[in-house]
Backbone as JSON Lines, residues from 0, in Angstrom:
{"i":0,"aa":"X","n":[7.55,13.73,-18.21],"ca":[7.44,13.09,-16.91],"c":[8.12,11.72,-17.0]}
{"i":1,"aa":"X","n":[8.73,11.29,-15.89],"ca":[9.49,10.19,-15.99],"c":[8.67,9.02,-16.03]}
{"i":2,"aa":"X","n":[8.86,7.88,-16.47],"ca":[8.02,6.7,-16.52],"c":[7.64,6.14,-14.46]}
{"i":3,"aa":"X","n":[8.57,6.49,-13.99],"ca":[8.05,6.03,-12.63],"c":[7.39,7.17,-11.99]}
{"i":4,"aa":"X","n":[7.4,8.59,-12.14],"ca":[6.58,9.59,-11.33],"c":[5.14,9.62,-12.29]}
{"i":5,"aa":"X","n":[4.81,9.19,-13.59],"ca":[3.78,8.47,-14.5],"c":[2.94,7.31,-13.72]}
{"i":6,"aa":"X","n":[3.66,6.78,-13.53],"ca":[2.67,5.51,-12.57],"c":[2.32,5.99,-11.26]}
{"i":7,"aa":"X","n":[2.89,6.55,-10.68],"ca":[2.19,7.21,-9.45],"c":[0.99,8.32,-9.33]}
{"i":8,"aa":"X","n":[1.71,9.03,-10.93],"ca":[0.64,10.07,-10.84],"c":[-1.09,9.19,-11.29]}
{"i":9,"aa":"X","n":[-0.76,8.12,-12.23],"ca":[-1.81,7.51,-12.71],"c":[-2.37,7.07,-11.43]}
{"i":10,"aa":"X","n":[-1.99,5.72,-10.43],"ca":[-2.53,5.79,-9.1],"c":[-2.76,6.62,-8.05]}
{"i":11,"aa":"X","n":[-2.83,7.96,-8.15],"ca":[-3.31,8.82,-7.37],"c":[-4.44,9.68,-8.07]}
{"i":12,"aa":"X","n":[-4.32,9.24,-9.45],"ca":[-5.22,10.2,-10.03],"c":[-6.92,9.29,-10.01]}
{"i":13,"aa":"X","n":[-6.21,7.95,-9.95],"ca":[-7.65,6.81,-9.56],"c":[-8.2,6.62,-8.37]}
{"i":14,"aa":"X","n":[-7.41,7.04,-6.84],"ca":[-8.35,7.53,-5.81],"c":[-9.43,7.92,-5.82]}
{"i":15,"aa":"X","n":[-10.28,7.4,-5.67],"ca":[-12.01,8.19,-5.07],"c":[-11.85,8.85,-3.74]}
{"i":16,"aa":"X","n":[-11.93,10.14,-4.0],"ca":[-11.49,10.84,-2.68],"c":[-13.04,10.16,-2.02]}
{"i":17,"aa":"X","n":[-12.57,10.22,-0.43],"ca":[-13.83,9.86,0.27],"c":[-14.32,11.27,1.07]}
{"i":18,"aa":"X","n":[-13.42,12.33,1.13],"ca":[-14.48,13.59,1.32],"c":[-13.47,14.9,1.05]}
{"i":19,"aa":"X","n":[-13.62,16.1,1.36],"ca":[-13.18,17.23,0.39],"c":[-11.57,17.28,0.95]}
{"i":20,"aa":"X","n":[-10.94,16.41,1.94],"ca":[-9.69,17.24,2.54],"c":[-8.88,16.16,1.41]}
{"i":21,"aa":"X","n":[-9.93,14.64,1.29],"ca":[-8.93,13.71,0.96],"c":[-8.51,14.07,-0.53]}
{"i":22,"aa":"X","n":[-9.75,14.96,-1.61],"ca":[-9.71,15.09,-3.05],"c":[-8.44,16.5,-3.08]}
{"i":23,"aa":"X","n":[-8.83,17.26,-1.66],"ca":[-7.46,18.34,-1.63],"c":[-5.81,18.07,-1.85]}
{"i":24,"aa":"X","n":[-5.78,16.79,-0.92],"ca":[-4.15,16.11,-1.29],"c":[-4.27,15.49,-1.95]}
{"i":25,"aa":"X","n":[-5.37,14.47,-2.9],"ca":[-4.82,14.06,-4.53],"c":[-4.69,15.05,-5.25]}
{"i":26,"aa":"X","n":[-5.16,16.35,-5.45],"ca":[-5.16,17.45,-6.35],"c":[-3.49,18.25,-5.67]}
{"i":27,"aa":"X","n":[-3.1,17.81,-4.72],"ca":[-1.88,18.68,-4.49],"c":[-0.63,17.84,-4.39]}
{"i":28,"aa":"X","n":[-1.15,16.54,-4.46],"ca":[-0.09,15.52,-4.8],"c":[0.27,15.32,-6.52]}
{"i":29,"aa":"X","n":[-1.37,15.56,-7.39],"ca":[-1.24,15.31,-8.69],"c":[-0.08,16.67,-9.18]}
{"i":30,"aa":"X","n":[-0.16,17.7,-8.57],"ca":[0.19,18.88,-8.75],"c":[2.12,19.32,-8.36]}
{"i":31,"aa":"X","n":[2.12,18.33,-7.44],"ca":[3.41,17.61,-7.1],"c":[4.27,17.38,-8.03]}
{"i":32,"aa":"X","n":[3.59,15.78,-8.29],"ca":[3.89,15.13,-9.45],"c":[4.25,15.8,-10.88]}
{"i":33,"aa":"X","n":[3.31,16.42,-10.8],"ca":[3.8,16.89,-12.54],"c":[5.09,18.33,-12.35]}
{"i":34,"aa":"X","n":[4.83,18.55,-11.18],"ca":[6.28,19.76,-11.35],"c":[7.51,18.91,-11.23]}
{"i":35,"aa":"X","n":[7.89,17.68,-11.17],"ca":[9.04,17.46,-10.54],"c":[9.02,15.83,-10.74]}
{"i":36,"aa":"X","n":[11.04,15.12,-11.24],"ca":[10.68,13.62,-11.36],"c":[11.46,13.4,-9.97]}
{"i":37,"aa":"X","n":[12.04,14.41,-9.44],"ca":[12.51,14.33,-7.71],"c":[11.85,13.76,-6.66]}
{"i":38,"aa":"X","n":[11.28,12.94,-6.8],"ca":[10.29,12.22,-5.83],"c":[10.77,10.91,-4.72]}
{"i":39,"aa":"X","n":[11.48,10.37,-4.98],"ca":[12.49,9.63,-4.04],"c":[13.2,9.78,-2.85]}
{"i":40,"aa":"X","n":[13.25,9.51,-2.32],"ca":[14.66,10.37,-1.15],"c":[15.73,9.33,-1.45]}
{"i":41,"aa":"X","n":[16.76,10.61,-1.56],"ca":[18.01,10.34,-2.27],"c":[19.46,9.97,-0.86]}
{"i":42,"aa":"X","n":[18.7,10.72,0.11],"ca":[19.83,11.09,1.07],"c":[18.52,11.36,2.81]}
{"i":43,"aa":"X","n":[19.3,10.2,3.68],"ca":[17.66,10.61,4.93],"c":[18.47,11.93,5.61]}
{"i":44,"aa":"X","n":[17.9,12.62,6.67],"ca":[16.14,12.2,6.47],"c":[15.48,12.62,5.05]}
{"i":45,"aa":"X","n":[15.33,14.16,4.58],"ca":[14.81,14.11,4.24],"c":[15.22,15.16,2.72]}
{"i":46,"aa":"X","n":[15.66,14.57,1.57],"ca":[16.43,14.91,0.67],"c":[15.53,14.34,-0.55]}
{"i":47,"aa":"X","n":[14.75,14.73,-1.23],"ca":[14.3,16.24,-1.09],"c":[13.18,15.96,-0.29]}
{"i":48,"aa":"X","n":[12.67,17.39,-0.02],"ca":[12.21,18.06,1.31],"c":[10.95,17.04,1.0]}
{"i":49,"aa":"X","n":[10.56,16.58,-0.26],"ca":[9.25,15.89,-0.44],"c":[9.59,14.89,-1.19]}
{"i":50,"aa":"X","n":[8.8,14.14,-0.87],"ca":[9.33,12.63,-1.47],"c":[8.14,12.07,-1.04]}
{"i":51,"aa":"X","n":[8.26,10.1,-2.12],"ca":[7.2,9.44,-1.73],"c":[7.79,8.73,0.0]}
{"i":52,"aa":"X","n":[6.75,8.17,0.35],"ca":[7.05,7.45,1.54],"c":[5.84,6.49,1.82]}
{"i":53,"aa":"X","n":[6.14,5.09,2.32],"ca":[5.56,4.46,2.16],"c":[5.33,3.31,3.34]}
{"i":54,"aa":"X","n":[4.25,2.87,4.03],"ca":[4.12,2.36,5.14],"c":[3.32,0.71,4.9]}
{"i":55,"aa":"X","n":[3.7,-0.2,5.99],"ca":[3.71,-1.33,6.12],"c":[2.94,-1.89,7.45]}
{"i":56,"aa":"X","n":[1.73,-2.52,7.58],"ca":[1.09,-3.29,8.98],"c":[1.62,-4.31,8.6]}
{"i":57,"aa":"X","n":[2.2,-4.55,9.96],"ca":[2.62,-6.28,9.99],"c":[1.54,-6.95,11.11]}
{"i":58,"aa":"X","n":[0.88,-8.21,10.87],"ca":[0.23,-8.43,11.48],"c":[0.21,-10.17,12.13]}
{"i":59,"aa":"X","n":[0.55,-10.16,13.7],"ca":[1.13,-11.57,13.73],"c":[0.25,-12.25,13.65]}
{"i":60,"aa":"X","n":[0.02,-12.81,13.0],"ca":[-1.31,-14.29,12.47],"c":[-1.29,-14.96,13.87]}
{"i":61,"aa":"X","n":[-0.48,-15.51,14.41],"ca":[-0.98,-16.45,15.83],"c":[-1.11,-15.51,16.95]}
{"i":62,"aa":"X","n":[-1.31,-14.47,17.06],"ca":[-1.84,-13.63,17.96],"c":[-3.49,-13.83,17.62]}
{"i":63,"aa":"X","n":[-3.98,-13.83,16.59],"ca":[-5.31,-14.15,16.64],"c":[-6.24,-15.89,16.54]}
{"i":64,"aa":"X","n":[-5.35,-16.28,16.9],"ca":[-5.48,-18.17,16.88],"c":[-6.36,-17.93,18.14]}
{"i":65,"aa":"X","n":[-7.48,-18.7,18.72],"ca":[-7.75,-19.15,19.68],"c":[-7.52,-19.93,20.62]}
{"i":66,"aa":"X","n":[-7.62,-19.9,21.79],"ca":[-6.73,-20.47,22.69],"c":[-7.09,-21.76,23.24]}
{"i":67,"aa":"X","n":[-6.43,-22.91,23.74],"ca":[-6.7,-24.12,23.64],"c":[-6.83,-25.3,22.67]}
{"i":68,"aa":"X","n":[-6.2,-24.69,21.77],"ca":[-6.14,-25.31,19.89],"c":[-4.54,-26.02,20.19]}
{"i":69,"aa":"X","n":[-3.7,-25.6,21.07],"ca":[-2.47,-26.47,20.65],"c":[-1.73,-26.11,19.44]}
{"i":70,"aa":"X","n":[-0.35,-26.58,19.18],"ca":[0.16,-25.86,17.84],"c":[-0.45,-26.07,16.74]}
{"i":71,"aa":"X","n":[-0.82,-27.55,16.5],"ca":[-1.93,-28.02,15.04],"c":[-2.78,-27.0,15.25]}
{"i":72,"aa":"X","n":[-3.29,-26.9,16.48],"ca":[-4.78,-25.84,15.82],"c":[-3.77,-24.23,15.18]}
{"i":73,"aa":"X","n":[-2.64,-23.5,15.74],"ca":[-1.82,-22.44,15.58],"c":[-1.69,-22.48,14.01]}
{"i":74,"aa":"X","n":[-1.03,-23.92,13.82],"ca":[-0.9,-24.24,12.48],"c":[-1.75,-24.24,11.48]}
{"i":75,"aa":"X","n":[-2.66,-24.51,12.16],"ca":[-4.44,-24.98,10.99],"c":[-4.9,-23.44,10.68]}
{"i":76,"aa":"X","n":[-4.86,-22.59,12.13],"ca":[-5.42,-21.68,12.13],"c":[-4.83,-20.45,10.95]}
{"i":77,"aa":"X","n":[-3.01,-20.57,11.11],"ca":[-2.51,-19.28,10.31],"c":[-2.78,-19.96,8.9]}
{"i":78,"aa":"X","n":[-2.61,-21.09,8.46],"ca":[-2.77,-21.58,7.45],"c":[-3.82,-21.23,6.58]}
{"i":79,"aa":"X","n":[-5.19,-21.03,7.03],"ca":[-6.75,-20.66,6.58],"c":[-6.32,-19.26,6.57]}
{"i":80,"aa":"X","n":[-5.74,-18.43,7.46],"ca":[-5.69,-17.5,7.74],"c":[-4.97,-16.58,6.27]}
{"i":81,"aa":"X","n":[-4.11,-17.31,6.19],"ca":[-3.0,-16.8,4.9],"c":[-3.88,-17.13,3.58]}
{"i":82,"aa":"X","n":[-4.2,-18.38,3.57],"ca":[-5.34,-18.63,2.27],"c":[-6.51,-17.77,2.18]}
{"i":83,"aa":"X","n":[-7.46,-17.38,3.41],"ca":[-7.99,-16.61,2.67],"c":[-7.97,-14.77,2.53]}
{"i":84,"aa":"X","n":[-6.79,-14.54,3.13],"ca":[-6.36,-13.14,3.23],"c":[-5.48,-13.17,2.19]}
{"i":85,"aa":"X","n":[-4.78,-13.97,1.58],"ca":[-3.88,-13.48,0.61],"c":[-4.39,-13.26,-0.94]}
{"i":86,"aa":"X","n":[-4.29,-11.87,-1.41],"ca":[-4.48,-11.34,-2.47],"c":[-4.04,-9.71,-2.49]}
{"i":87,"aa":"X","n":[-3.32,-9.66,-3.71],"ca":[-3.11,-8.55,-3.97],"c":[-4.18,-7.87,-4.5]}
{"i":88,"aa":"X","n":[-4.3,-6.37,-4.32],"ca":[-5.28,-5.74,-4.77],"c":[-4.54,-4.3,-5.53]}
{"i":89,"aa":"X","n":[-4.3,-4.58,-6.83],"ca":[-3.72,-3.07,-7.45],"c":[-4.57,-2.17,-7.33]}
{"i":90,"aa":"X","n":[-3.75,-0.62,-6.76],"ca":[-4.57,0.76,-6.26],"c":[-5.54,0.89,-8.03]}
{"i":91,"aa":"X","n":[-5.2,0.46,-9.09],"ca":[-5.77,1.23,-10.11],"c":[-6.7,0.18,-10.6]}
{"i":92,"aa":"X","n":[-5.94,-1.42,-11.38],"ca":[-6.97,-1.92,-11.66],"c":[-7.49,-2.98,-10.92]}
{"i":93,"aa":"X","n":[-7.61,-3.21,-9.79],"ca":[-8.49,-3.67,-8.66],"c":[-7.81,-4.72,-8.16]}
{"i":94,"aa":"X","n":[-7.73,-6.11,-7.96],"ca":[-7.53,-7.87,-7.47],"c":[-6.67,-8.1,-8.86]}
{"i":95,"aa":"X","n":[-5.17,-8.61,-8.31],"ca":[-4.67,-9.46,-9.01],"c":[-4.47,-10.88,-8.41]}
{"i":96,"aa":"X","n":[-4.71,-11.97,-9.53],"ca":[-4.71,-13.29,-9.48],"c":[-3.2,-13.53,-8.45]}
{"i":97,"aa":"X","n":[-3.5,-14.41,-7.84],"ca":[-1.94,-15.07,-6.98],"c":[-1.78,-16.33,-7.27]}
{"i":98,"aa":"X","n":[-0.26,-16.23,-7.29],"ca":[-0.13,-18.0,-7.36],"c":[0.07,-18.51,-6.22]}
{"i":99,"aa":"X","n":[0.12,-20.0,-6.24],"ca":[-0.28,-20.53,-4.93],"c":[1.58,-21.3,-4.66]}
């Protein structure tokens, strides 16, 4: 197995399924994984027919500022906002440290 379809299979194999459909696609993703290091898409759409794919929330911080704060408060507000939301959390071994 290739060193990068290895790390995926390791983070999917550390999922706690949360009920029987979710432990069905880690067991058919783990099952994936080990037939094949073809996991990329090489060529869109969709080359090969299975591949990883991977999704992103973007979320605008001053959409949730309160209103009548003025830009300092916009400013104050995303500022707290980013401090205490920012942390990475690895799928396997839990919270990694951030630098500031």
């Amino acid at each position: 197995m290739h060193p990068a379809t290895a790390v995926v299979a390791d983070i999917v194999a550390a999922i706690t399924p949360l009920d029987p459909l979710e432990q069905e696609h880690i067991e058919q993703t783990l099952s994936w994984l080990a037939g094949t290091d073809d996991i990329f898409r090489r060529e869109p759409p969709v080359t090969p027919p299975q591949h990883l794919v991977s999704y992103v929330v973007v979320v605008e911080v001053r959409a949730c500022v309160p209103r009548g704060g003025g830009q300092q408060r916009v400013r104050s507000h995303t500022a707290t906002n980013i401090a205490a939301t920012r942390q990475v959390v690895h799928p396997v071994s839990g919270p990694m440290p951030h630098s500031a």
